[in-house]
C-alpha positions in Angstrom: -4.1 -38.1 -3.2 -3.8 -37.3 0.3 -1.1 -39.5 1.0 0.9 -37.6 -1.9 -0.3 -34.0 -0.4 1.8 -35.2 2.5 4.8 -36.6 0.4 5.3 -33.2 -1.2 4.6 -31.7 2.2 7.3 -34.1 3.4 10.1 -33.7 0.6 9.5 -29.5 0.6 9.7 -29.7 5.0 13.5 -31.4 4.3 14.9 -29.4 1.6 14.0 -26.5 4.0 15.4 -28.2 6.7 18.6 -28.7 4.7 18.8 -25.1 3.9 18.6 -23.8 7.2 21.3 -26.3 8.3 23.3 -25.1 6.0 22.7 -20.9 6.0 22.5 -21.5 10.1 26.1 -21.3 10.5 26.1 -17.5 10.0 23.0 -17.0 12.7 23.0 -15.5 16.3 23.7 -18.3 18.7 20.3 -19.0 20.3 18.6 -21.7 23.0 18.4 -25.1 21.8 15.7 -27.0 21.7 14.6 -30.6 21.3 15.8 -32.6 18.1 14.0 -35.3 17.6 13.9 -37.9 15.4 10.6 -37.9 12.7 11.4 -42.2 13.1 10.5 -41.5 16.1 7.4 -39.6 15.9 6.2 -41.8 13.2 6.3 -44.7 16.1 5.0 -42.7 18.7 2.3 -41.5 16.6 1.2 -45.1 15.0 0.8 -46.1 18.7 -2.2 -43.5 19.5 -4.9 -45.1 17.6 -6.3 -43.5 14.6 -7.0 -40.2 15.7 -3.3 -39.3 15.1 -2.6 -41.6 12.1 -2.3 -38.7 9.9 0.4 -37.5 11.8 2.3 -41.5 11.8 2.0 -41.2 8.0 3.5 -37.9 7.5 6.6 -38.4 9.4 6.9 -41.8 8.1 7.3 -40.5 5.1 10.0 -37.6 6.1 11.4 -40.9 7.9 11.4 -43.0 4.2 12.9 -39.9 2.4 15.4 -38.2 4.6 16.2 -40.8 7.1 16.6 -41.2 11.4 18.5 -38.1 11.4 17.1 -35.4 14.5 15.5 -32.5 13.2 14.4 -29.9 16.0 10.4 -29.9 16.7 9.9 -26.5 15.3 11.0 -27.8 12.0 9.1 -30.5 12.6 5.7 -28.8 13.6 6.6 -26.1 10.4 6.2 -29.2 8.2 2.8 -30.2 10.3 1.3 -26.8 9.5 2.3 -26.8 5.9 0.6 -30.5 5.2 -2.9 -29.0 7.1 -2.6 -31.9 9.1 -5.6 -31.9 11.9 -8.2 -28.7 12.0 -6.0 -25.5 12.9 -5.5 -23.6 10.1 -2.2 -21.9 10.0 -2.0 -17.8 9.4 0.9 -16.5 7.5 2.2 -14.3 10.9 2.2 -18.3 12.6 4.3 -20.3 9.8 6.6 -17.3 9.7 7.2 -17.4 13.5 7.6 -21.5 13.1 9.9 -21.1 10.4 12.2 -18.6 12.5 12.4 -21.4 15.6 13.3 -23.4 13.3 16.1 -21.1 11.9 17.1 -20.4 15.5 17.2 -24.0 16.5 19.0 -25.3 13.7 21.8 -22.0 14.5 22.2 -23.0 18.1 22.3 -27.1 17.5 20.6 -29.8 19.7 19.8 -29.9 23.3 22.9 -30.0 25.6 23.1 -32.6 28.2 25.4 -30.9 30.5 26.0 -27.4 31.7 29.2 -26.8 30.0 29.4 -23.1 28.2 30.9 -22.7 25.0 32.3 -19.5 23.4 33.0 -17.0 25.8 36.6 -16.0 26.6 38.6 -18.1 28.5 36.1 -21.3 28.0 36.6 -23.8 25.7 35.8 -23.5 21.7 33.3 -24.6 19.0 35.5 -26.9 17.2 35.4 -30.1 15.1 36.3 -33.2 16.5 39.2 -34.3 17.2 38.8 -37.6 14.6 37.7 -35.0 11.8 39.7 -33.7 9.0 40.3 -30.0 9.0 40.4 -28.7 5.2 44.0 -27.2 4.2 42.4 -24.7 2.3 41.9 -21.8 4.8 39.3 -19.4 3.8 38.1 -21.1 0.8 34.5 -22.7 1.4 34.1 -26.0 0.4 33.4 -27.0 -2.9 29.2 -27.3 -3.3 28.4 -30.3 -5.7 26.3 -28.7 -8.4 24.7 -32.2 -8.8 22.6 -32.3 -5.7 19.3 -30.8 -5.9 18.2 -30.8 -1.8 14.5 -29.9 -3.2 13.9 -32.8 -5.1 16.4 -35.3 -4.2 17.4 -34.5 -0.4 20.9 -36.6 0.4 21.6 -36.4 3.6 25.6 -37.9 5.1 26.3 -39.5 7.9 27.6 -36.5 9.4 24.9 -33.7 8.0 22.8 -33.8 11.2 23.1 -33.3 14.9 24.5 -36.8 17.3 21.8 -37.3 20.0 23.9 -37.9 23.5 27.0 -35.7 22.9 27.4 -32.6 24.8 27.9 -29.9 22.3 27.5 -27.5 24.4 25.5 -25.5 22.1 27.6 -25.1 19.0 25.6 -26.7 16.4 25.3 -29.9 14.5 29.0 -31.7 13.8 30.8 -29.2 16.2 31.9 -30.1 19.5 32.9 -28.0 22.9 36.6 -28.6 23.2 39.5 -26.5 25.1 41.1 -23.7 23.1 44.3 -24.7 20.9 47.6 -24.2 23.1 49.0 -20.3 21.3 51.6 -21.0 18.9 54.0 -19.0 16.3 51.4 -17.8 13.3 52.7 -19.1 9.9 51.6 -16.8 6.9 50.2 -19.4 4.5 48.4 -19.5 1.1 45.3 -20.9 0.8 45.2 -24.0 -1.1 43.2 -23.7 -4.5 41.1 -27.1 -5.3 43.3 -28.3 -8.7 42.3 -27.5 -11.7 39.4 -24.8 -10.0 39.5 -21.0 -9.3 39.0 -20.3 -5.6 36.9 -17.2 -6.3 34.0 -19.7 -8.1 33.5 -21.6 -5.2 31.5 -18.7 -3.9 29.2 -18.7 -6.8 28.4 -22.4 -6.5 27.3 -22.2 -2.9 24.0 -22.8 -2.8 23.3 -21.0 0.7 25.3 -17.8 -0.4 22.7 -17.5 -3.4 19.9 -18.8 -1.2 21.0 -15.9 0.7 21.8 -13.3 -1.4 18.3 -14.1 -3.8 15.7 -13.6 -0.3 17.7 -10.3 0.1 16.4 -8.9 -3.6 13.8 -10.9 -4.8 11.3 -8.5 -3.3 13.2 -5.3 -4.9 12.0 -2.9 -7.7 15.8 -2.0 -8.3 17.3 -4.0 -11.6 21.2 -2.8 -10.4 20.5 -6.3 -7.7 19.4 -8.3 -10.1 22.2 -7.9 -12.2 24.6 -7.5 -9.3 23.3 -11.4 -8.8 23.7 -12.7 -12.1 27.2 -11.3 -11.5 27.8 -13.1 -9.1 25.8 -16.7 -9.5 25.9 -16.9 -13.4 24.7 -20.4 -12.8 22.5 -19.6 -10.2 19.1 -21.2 -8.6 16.8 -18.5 -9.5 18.7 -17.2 -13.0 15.8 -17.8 -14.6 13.5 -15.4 -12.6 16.6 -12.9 -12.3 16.6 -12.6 -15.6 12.9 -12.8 -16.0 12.6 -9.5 -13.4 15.8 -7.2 -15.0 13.7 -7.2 -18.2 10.7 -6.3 -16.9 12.5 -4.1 -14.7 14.0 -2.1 -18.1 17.4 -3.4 -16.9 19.9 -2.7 -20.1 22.3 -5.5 -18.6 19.7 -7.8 -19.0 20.5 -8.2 -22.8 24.2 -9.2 -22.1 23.5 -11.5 -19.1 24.8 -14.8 -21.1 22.6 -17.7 -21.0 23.9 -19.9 -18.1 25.7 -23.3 -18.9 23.4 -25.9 -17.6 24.7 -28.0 -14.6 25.2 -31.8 -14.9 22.5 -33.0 -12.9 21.4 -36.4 -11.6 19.0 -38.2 -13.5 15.3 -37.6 -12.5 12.3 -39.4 -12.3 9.3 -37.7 -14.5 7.3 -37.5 -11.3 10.2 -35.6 -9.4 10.1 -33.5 -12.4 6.6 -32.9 -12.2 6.9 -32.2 -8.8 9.0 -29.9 -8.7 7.3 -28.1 -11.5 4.2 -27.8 -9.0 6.0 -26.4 -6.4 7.6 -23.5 -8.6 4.1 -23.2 -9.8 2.8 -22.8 -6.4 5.1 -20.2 -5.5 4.0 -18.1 -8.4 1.0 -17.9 -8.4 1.7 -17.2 -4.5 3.4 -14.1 -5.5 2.0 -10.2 -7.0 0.5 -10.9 -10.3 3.2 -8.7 -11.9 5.8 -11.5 -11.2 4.0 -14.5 -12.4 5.1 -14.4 -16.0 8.8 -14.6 -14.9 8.6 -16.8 -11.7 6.3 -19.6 -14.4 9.1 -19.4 -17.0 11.3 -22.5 -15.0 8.0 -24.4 -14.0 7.1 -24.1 -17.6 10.7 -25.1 -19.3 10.3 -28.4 -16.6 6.8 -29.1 -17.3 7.4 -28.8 -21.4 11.0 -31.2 -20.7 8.4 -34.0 -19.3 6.6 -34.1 -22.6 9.1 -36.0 -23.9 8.9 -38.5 -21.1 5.0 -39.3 -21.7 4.2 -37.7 -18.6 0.5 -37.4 -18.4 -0.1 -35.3 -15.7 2.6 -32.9 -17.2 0.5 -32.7 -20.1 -2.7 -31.4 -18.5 -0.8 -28.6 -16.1 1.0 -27.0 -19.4 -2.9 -27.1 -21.3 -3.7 -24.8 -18.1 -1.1 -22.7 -18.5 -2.0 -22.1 -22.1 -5.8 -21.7 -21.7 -5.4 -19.1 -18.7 -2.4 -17.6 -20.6 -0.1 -18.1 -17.2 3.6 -17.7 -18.6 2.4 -18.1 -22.0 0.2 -16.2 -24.6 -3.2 -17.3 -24.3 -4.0 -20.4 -26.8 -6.9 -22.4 -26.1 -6.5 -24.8 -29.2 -2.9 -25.7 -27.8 -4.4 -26.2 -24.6 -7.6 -28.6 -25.5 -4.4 -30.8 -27.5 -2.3 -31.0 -24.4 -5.4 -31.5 -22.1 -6.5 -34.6 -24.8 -3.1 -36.0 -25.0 -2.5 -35.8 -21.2 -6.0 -37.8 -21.0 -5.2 -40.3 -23.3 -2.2 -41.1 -21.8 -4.1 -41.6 -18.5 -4.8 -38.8 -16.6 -8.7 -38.8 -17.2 -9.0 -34.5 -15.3 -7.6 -34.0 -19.0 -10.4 -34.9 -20.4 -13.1 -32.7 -18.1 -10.5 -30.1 -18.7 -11.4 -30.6 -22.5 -14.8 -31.1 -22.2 -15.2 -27.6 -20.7 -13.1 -25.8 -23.2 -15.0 -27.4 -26.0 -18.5 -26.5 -24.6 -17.1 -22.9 -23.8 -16.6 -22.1 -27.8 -19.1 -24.7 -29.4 -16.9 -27.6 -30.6 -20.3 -30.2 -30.8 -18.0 -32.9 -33.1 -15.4 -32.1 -30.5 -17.0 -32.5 -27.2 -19.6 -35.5 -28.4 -15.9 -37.6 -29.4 -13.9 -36.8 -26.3 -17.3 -37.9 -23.9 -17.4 -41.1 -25.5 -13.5 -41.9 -24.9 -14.4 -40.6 -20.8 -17.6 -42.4 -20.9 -15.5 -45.6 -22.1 -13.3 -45.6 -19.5 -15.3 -44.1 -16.4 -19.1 -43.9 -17.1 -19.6 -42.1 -14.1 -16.8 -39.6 -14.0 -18.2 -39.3 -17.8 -21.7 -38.3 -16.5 -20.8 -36.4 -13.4 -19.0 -34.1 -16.2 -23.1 -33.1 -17.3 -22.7 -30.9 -14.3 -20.0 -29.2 -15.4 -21.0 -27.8 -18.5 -23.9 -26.0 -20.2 -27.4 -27.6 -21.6 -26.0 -27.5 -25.0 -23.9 -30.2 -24.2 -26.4 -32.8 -23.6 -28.2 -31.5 -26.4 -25.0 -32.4 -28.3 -25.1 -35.8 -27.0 -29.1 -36.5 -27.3 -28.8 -35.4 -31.3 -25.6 -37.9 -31.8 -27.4 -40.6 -30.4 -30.8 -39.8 -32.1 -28.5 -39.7 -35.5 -27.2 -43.2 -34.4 -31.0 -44.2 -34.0 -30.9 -45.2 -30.6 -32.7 -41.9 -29.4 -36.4 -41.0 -29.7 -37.1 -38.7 -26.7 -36.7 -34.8 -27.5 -33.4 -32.6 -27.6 -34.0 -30.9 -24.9 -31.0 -31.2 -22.4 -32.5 -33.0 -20.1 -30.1 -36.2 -20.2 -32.3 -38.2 -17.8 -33.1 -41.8 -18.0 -34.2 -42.3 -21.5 -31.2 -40.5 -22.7 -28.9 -42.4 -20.5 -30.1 -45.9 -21.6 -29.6 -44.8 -24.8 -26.4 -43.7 -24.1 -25.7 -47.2 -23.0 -27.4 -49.1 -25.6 -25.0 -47.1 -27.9 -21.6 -47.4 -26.4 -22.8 -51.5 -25.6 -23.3 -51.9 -29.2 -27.2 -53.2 -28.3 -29.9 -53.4 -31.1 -31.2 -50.2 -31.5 -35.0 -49.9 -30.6 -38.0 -50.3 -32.7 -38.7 -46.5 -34.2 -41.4 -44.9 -32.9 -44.1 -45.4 -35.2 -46.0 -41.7 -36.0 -48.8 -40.3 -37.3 -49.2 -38.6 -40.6 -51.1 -35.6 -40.7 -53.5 -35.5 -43.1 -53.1 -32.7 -46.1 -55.1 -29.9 -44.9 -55.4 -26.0 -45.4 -55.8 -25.8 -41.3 -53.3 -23.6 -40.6 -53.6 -24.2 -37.0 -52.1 -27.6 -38.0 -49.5 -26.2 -40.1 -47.9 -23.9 -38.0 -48.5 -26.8 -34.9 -46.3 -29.2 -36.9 -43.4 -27.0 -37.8 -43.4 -25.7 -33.7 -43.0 -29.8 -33.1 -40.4 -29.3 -35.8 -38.2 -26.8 -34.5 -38.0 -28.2 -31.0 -40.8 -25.8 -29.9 -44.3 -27.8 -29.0 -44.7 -30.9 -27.2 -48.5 -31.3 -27.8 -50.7 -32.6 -29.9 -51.4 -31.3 -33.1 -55.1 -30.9 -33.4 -55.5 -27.7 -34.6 -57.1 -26.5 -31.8 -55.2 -22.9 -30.8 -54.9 -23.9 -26.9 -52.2 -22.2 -24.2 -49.6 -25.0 -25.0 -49.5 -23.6 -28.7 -49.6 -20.0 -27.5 -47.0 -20.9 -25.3 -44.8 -22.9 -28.1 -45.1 -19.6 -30.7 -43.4 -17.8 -27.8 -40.9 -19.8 -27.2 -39.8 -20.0 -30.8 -40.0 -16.3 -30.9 -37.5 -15.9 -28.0 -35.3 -18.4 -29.2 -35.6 -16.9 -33.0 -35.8 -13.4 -32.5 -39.3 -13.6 -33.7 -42.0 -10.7 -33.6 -44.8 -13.6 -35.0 -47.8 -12.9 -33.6 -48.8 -15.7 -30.8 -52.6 -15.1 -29.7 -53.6 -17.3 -33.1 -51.7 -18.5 -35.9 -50.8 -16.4 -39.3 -49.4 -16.9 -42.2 -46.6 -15.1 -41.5 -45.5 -17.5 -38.2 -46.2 -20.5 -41.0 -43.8 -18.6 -43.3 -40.9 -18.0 -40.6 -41.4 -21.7 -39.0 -41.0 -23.2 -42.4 -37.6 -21.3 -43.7 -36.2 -22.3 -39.8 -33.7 -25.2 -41.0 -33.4 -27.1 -37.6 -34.4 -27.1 -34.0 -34.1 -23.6 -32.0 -35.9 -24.2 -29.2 -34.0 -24.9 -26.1 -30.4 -24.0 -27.6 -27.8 -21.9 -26.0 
């Protein structure tokens, strides 16, 4: 579990690193700092002993998904305070002030090795390198592949980072510091449309321009920006939630917004599907309570999509959404069948889900079914559960296994020893024990007796019955009037106590 806390931490740490690198462009220059490799950390970290191991593991696995590529050590330490590794717990104030020197680093590109300026007039220019292509298509931004989700499957090129070594003089990753172009006669020319492609929908598919332009209204009570967005990125990241907020927000566009054609994406594992799904979960319930209901609606449409793939864990988050009524209506019946199905596929937190949910609104056949399949395949995980729920539950249990005859002791929700080796016995398939050989009572007109034997009958008294009127009967009369919402008088017995005990059809005592 820990080990996948850090993957997630590791996966979210790069798809924010990629978006930076790729909104940086449009940022004040500012100082550069280190870039360093998280290969290299993971290395340096596996060779302090195992104080720092956490930290080896975690950027080995940023080094496993995204590669040697430098990343500067604000990102780096961003993605340390997100995973909670070591004891300092990160305030909001800090991870914002990370997250900006990381923005600022990523704008102003690795360390320079030299002292040569860049930018200023007269000096030399930010340019690409001489050995790469320039696009003919001035003034049209490069066509974003809509396949590429940098969230959940980061690819990074050979030439998306910054090269260690090379004197860039401070303009950024894949730029270099070379002398200005010699002045030459300025030719009008067209920009070059990609065939077969309207230039003006290149801007809609770049995913930093609607990165951008979504941070910039998200928090807004004003539907005209929501719908100015879905003008402008019909297909857009955060559609969904746009849409979602213009209807709460009494929009009247919101109606005529079409539904957006879904991208082609590439194919997905269920666990990156699920993953994701957490992580827009996360974020809602992150935000004001007013915006859950939209911001769950794409967590929601993933997590129901991974049904289909036998997803287990997939299973058990939608049952929460449904018993809290997060994004949905409220349905706890839907919920216990997703929380069952999700445990039977594997992911046994279904089943305690369950178990809870059944005890809450007194599903005995229920509850008493789904223990036994736990209790089958983890006895103590099965057990532990007791803790969970109320008395009634073990009182649930004791009376199935007294049915079953391999339970003598009383129903009292006290699953103890005797309960639990009869538990066992049971689920073994071990010859039940010898019954419990009793006593009859003798026919008599001691109503003492009488009204003894139907308190031992109800669940009520323990003791003997000797007719003898003692505090333990006193005591048991009470009990059964609490439990009954009797008014029977308890100093002696009386007909009428006899008369109540007998029309009682089961045990009362001890029942929630």
């Amino acid at each position: 579990m820990k080990r996948d806390l850090k993957q997630k931490a590791g996966r979210l740490l790069l798809g924010t690193a990629i978006g930076l690198v790729v909104s940086g462009a449009g940022m004040a220059p500012a100082v550069a700092e280190d870039w360093v490799s998280p290969c290299t950390l993971a290395a340096d970290y596996a060779t302090q002993g195992p104080t720092f191991s956490d930290y080896a593991e975690f950027y080995d696995d940023i080094c496993a998904t995204a590669g040697a590529a430098p990343q500067p050590r604000s990102c780096l330490t961003w993605g340390e305070a997100f995973a909670t590794l070591g004891d300092k717990v990160w305030s909001q104030a800090e991870l914002e002030e990370l997250v900006a020197q990381c923005e600022a680093a990523l704008g102003a590109g690795p360390v320079m090795t030299g002292d040569t300026a860049c930018g200023g007039e007269g000096e030399p220019e930010c340019k690409p390198p001489d050995d790469q292509p320039v696009s003919l298509d001035q003034g049209v931004p490069p066509v974003v592949d809509p396949v590429i989700d940098p969230v959940i499957d980061p690819v990074i090129g050979p030439d998306d980072g910054p090269v260690m070594g090379v004197d860039t003089g401070g303009c950024g990753p894949n730029m270099e510091c070379l002398p200005p172009d010699p002045p030459e006669e300025v030719l009008e020319v067209a920009p070059v449309p990609n065939a077969g492609q309207d230039p003006a929908q290149n801007l809609t598919q770049d995913p930093a321009l609607d990165l951008a332009f979504w941070n910039s209204i998200k928090d807004s009570d004003n539907p005209v920006l929501f719908q100015a967005y879905l003008d402008q990125f019909p297909q857009g990241t955060f559609g969904v939630i746009a849409r979602e907020r213009l209807k709460a927000l009494g929009g009247q566009g919101a109606l005529m917004v079409p539904a957006p054609t879904p991208a082609p994406t590439l194919a997905q594992s269920p666990e990156q599907i699920h993953n994701r799904a957490m992580v827009l979960m996360s974020q809602a319930f992150s935000a004001p309570l007013a915006q859950w209901d939209a911001m769950l609606q794409e967590p929601k449409a993933l997590l129901e999509a991974n049904l289909a793939n036998g997803f287990a864990a997939s299973f058990v988050a939608l049952g929460e959404l449904y018993e809290n009524g997060n994004g949905v209506r409220q349905n706890p019946d839907e919920a216990l069948k997703l929380y069952l199905e999700g445990a039977r596929l594997g992911y046994l937190d279904g089943y305690l889900r369950g178990l809870m949910l059944m005890d809450q609104f007194g599903n005995e056949t229920g509850y008493v079914s789904a223990f036994l399949e736990l209790y089958a395949q983890d006895s103590g995980m099965a057990l532990d559960s007791l803790h969970d729920v109320s008395s009634t539950a073990s009182v649930w249990l004791q009376r199935h296994l007294q049915g079953a005859g391999y339970y003598n002791g009383a129903l009292d929700g006290d699953f103890g020893t005797g309960s639990r080796q009869a538990l066992r016995a049971f689920v073994s398939g071990a010859p039940k024990p010898a019954p419990v050989a009793s006593t009859p009572q003798p026919v008599t007109d001691n109503l003492a007796v009488l009204v003894q034997t139907e308190l031992a009958r109800v669940g009520c008294y323990l003791g003997v019955i000797d007719g003898k009127w003692g505090p333990g009967s006193v005591q048991a009369l009470r009990n059964y009037n609490h439990w009954h919402g009797e008014i029977a008088d308890t100093d002696r017995p009386t007909d009428y106590a006899l008369e109540v005990l007998r029309a009682t059809p089961g045990q009362v005592c001890g029942l929630d």
